[in-house]
C-alpha positions as MATLAB code, in Angstrom:
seq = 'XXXXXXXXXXXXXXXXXXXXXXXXXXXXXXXXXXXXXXXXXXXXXXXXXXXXXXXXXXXXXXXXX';
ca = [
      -9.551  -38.329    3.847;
     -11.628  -37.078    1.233;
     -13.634  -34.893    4.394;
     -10.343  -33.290    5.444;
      -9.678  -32.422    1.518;
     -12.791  -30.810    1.080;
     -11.841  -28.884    4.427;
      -8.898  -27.556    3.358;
     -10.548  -26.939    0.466;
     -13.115  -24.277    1.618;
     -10.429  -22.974    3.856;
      -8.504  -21.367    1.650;
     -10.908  -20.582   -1.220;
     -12.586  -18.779    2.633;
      -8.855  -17.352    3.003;
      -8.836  -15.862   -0.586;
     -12.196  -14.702   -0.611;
     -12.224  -12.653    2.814;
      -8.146  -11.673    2.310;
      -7.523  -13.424    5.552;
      -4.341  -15.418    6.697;
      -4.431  -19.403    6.806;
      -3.961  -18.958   10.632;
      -6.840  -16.179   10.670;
      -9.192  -18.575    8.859;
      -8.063  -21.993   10.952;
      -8.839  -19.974   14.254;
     -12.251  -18.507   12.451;
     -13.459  -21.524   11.674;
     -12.096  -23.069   14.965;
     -14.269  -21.107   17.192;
     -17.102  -20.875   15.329;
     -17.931  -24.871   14.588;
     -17.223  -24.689   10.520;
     -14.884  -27.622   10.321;
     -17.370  -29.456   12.100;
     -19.922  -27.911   10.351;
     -18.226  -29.381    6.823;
     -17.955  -32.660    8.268;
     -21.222  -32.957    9.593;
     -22.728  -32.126    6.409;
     -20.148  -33.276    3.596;
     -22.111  -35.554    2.256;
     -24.370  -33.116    1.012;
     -22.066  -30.145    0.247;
     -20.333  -33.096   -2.131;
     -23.234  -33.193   -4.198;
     -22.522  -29.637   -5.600;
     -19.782  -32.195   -7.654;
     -22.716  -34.018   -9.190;
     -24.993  -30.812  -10.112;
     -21.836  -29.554  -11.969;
     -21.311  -32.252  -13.773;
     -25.599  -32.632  -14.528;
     -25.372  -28.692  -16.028;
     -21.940  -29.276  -18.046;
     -23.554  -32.486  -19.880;
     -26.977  -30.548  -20.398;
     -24.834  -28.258  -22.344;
     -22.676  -30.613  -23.907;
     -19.076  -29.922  -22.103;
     -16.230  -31.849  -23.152;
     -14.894  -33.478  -20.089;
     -11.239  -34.734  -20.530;
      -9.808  -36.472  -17.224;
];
């Protein structure tokens, strides 16, 4: 699912940023609620997406994909 991507997702960029272990971050975010935090409140942490793609085109970025 597109909630369990964006998971993942902050998981490891979480991982990378603190120098933690994927096992380290999993329990972190375990026992402190973030995965349900995430999916409680994907729909509006998705919208980051759209605000990316509102300042690229106000400066005229090139999107190929």
């Amino acid at each position: 699912s597109k909630e369990a991507a964006f998971s993942v997702f902050c998981l490891e960029n979480y991982k990378a940023y603190k120098s933690l272990t994927g096992k380290q971050t999993a329990e972190l975010f375990r026992q402190y609620g973030v995965f349900d935090y995430l999916n409680e409140f994907y729909d509006v942490l998705q919208y980051i997406n759209h605000d990316i793609d509102i300042y690229l085109k106000s400066r005229n970025a090139v999107i190929t994909a």
